[in-house]
C-alpha positions as a LaTeX table, in Angstrom:
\begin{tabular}{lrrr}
\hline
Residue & $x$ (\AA) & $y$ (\AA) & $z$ (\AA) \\
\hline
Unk1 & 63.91 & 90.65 & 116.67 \\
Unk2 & 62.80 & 91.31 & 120.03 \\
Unk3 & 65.15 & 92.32 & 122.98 \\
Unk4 & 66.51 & 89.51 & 124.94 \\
Unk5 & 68.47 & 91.01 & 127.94 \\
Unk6 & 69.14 & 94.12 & 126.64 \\
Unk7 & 70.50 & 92.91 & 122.81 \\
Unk8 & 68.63 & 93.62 & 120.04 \\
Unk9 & 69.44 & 91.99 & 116.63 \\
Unk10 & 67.93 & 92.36 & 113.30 \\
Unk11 & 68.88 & 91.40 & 109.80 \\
Unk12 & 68.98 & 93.59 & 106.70 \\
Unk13 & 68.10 & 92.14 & 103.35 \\
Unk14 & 69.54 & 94.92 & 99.97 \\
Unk15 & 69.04 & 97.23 & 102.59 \\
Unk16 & 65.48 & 96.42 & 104.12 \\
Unk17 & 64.67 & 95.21 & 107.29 \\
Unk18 & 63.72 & 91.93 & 107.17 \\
Unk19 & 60.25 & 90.86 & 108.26 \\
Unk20 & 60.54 & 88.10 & 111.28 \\
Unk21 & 57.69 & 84.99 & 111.83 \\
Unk22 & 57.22 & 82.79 & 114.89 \\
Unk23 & 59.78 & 84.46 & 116.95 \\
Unk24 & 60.67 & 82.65 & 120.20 \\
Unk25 & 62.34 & 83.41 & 123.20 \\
Unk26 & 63.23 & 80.90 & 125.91 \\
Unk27 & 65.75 & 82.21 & 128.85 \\
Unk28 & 69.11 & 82.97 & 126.72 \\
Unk29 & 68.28 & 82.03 & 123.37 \\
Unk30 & 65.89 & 84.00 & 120.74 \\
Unk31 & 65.18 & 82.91 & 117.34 \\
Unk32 & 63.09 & 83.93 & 114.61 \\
Unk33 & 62.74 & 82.60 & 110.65 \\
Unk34 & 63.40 & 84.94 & 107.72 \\
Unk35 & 62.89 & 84.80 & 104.15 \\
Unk36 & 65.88 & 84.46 & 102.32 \\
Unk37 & 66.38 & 85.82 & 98.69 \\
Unk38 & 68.62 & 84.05 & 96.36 \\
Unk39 & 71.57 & 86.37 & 95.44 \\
Unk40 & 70.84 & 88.92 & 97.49 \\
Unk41 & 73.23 & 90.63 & 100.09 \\
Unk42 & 72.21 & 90.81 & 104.20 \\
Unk43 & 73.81 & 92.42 & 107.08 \\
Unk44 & 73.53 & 91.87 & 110.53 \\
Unk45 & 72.91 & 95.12 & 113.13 \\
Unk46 & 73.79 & 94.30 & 116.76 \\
Unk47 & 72.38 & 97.04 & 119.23 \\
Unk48 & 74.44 & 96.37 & 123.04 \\
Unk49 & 72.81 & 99.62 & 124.48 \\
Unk50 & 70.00 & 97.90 & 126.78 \\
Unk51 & 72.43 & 95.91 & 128.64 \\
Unk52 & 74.01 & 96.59 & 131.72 \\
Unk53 & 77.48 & 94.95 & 131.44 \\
Unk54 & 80.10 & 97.46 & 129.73 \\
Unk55 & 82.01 & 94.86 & 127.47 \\
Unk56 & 80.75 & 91.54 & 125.07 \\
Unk57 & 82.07 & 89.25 & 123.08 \\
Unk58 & 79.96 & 88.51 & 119.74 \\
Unk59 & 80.79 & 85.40 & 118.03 \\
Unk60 & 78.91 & 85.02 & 114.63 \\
Unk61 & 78.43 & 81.70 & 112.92 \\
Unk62 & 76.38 & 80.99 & 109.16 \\
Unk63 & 75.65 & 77.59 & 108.54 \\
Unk64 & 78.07 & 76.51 & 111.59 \\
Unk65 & 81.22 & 77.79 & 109.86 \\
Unk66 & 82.54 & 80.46 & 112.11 \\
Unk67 & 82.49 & 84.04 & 110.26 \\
Unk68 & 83.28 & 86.40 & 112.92 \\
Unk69 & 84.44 & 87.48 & 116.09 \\
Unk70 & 84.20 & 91.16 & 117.83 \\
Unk71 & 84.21 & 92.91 & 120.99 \\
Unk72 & 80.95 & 95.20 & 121.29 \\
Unk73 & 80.70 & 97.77 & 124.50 \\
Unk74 & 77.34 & 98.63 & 125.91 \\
Unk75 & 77.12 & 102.10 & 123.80 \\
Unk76 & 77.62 & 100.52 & 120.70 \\
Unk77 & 75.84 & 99.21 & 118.06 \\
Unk78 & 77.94 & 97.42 & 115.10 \\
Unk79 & 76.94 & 96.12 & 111.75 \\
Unk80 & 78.24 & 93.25 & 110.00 \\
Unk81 & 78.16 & 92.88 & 106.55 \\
Unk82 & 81.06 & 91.82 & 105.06 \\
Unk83 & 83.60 & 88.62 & 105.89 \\
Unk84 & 87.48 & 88.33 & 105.24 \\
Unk85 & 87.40 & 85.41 & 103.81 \\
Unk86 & 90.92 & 84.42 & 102.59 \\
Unk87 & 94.29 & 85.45 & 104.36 \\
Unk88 & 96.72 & 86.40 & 101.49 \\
Unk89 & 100.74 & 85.73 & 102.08 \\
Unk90 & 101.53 & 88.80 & 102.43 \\
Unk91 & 99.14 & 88.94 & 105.53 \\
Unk92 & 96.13 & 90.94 & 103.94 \\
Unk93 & 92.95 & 89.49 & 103.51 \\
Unk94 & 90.24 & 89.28 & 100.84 \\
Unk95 & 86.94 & 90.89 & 102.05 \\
Unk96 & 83.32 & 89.99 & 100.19 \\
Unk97 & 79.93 & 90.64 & 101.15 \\
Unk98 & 76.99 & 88.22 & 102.45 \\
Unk99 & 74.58 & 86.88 & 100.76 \\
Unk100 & 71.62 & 83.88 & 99.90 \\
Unk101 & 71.93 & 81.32 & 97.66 \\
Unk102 & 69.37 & 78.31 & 97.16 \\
Unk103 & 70.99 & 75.31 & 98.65 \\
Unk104 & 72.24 & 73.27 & 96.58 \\
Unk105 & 70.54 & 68.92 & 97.01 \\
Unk106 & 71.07 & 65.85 & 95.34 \\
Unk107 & 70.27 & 62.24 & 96.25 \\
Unk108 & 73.51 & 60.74 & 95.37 \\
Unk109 & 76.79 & 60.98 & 96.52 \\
Unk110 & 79.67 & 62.84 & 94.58 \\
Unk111 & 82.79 & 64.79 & 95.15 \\
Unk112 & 80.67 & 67.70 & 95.61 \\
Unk113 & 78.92 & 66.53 & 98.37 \\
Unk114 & 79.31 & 68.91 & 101.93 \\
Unk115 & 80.91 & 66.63 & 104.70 \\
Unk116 & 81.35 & 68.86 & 107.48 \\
Unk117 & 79.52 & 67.98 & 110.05 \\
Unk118 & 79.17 & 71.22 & 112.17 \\
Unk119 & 77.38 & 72.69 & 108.32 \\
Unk120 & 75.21 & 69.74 & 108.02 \\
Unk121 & 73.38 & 70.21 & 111.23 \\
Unk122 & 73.24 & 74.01 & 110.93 \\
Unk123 & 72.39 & 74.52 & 107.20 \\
Unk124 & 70.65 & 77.69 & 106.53 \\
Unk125 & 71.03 & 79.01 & 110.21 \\
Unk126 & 72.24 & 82.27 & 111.42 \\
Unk127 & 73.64 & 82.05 & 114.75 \\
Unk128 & 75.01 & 84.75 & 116.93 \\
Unk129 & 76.38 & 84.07 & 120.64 \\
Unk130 & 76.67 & 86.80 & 122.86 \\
Unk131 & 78.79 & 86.68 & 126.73 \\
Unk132 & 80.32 & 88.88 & 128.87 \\
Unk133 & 83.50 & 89.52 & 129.25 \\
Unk134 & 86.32 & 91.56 & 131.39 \\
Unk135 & 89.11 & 94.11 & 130.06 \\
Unk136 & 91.57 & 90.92 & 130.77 \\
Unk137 & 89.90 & 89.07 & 128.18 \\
Unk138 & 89.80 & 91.85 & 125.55 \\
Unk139 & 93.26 & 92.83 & 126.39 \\
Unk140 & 94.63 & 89.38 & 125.39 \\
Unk141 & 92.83 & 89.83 & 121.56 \\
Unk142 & 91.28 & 86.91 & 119.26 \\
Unk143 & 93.47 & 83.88 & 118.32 \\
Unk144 & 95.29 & 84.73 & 115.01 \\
Unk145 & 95.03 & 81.82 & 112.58 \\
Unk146 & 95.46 & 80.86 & 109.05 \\
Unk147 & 92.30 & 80.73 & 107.36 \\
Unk148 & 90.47 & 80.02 & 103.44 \\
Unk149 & 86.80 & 79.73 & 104.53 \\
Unk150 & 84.45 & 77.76 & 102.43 \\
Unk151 & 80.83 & 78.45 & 102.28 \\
Unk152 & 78.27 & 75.16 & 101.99 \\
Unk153 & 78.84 & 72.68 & 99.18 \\
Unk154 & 76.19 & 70.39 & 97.82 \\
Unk155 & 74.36 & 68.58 & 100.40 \\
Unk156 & 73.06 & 65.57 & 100.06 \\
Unk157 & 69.19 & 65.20 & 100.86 \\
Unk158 & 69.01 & 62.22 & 103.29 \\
Unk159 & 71.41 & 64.12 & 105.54 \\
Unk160 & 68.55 & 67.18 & 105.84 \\
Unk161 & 66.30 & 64.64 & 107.98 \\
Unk162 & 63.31 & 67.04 & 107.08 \\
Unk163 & 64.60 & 70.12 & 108.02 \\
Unk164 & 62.47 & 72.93 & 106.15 \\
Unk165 & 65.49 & 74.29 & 104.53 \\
Unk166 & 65.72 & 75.98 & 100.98 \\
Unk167 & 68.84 & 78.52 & 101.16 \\
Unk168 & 72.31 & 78.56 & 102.96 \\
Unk169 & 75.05 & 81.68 & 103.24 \\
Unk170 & 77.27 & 82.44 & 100.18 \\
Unk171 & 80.44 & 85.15 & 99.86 \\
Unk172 & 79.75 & 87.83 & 96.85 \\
Unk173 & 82.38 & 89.04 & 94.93 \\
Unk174 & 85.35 & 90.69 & 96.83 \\
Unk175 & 84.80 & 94.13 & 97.73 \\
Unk176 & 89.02 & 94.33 & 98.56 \\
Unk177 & 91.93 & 93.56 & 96.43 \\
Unk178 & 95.25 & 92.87 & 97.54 \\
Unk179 & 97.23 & 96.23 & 97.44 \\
Unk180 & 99.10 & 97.15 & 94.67 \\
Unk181 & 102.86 & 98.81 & 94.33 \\
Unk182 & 104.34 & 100.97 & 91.85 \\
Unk183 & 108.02 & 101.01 & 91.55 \\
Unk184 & 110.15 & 103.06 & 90.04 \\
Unk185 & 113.51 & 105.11 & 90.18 \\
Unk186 & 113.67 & 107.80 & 92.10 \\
Unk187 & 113.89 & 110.25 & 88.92 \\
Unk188 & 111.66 & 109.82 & 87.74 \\
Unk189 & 109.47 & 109.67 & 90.91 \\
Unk190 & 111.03 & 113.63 & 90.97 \\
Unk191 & 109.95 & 114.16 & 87.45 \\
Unk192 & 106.21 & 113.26 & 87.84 \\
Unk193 & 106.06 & 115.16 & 91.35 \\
Unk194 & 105.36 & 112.06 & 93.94 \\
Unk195 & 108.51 & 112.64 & 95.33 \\
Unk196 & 111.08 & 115.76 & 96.18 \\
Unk197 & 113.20 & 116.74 & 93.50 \\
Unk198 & 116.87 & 116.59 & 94.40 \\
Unk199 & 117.92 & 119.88 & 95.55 \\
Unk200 & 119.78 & 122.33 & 93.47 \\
Unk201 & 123.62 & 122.49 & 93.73 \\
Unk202 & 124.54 & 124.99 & 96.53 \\
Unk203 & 127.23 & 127.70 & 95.96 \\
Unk204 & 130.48 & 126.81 & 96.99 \\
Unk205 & 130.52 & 128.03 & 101.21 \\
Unk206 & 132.68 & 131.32 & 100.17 \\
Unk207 & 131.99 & 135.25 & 99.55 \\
Unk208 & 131.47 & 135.25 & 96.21 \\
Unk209 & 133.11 & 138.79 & 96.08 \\
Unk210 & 136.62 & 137.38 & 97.28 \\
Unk211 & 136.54 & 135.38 & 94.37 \\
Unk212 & 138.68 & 135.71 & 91.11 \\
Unk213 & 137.30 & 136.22 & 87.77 \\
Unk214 & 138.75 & 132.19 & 86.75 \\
Unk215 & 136.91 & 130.86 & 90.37 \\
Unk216 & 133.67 & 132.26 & 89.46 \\
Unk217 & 134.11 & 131.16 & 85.65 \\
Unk218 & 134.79 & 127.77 & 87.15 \\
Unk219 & 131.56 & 127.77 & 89.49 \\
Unk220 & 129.35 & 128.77 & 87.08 \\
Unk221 & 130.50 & 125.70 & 84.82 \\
Unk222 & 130.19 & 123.44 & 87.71 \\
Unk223 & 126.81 & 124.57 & 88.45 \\
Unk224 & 125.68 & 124.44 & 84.81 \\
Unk225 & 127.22 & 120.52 & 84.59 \\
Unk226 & 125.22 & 119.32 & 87.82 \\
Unk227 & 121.68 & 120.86 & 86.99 \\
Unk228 & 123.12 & 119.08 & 83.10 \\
Unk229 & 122.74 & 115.93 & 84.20 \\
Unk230 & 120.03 & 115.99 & 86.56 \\
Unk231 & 118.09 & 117.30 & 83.84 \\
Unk232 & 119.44 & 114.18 & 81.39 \\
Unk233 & 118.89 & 111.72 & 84.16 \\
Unk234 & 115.02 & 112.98 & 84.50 \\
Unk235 & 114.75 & 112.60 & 80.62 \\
Unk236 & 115.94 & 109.19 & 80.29 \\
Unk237 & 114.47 & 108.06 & 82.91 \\
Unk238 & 111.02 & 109.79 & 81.61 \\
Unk239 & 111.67 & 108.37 & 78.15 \\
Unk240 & 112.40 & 105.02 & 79.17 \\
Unk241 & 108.96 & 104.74 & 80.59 \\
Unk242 & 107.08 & 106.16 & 78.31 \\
Unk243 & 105.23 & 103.91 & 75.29 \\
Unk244 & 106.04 & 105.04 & 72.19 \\
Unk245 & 109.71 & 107.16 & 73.23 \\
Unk246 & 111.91 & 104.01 & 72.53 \\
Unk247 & 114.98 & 105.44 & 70.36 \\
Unk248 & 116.21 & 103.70 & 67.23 \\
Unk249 & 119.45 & 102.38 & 68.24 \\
Unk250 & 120.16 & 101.37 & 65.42 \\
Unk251 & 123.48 & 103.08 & 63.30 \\
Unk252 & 123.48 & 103.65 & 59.39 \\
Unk253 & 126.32 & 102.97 & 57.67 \\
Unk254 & 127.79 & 104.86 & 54.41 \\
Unk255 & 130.64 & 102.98 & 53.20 \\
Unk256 & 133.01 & 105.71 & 51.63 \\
Unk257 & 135.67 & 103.74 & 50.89 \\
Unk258 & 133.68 & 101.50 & 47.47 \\
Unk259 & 135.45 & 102.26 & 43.77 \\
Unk260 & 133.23 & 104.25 & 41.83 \\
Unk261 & 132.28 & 102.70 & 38.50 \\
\hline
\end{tabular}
């Protein structure tokens, strides 16, 4: 695309530039058609360095549902290629790439049918706005909101009016998954080395040479007993998550007290 006051945006298709026709350019606005691939990913690369303001505000829109928001300085130049497009309730989100899909007409109405305005009039657009802005206005961040975005349903063709549309903007398959946690005891944490092990039992605070012959005996077994059942604890705790280590708890019985024939 063609610089329009210093911005210069262009649109990847699986990696390749894309090739523009009948580009236009009328005081702010520039636009330019593309041919769109069904099932294939784009990406969007924003270059800020031929402007003269330091800091913008990029709002991106596909099919006039609202994708993304950033802050871009005048040294930059971003990429966008992926969209969060579900807010988990743990406060994560679910990221997916962007791609084509043929858009989707029929003549009659069903549940199906797309009713939002704001994608019926921009079906199969891509639509970036780009302003100014001061270090107040980054300062005070985006609006947080609660969000499930939706990309275009089926639209219904008398609502077109002509347009010379054949594909809108779909979400791929996630590219994040919610994070996952492992718990377990702290043993066994120790015993598979993600964790510490619990220190050794110290000496008792005395010179071991003032000590008797019993205090030392006495020590030693008290030593011996704690590193005992650290080591047990370890074990059982190993065992107990381990397939196949499950113990037979079950008892045998020999009755010894039966007459003998």
């Amino acid at each position: 695309m063609p610089t329009n006051k210093g911005f210069t945006c262009d649109l990847y298709i699986d990696g390749s530039k894309a090739t523009e026709h009948n580009i236009a350019t009328d005081n702010d606005t520039c636009t330019a058609w593309i041919v769109a691939e069904e099932g294939k990913t784009y990406r969007l690369k924003i270059d800020a360095s031929g402007t003269k303001a330091s800091q913008y505000k990029v709002h991106f829109r596909a099919d006039g549902v609202s994708l993304r928001q950033l802050y871009l300085t005048r040294s930059d130049a971003t990429w966008i290629s992926t969209i969060e497009v579900e807010r988990t309730a743990d406060g994560s989100t679910v990221t997916c790439p962007l791609l084509f899909q043929n858009l989707n007409v029929e003549e009659s109405d069903s549940k199906k049918i797309e009713a939002r305005e704001e994608v019926i009039g921009n079906i199969g657009k891509l639509e970036l706005s780009i302003w100014r802005v001061t270090i107040s206005d980054i300062k005070s961040g985006f609006q947080e909101y609660e969000y499930k975005l939706e990309a275009a349903k089926v639209i219904k063709e008398k609502l077109l009016k002509g347009q010379a549309v054949s594909h809108c903007t779909n979400f791929g398959e996630r590219t994040t998954e919610p994070p996952k946690k492992h718990l377990y005891c702290g043993s066994l944490l120790q015993a598979q080395g993600y964790i510490p092990r619990t220190p050794s039992p110290e000496l008792i605070d005395e010179d071991l040479s003032d000590l008797t012959q019993e205090e030392l005996r006495r020590e030693v077994m008290r030593l011996r007993e704690q590193n005992a059942d650290i080591k047990r604890e370890v074990k059982q705790e190993h065992d107990s998550q381990t397939p196949g280590k499950a113990k037979n708890n079950e008892s045998t019985y020999i009755d010894l007290t039966g007459d003998d024939d």
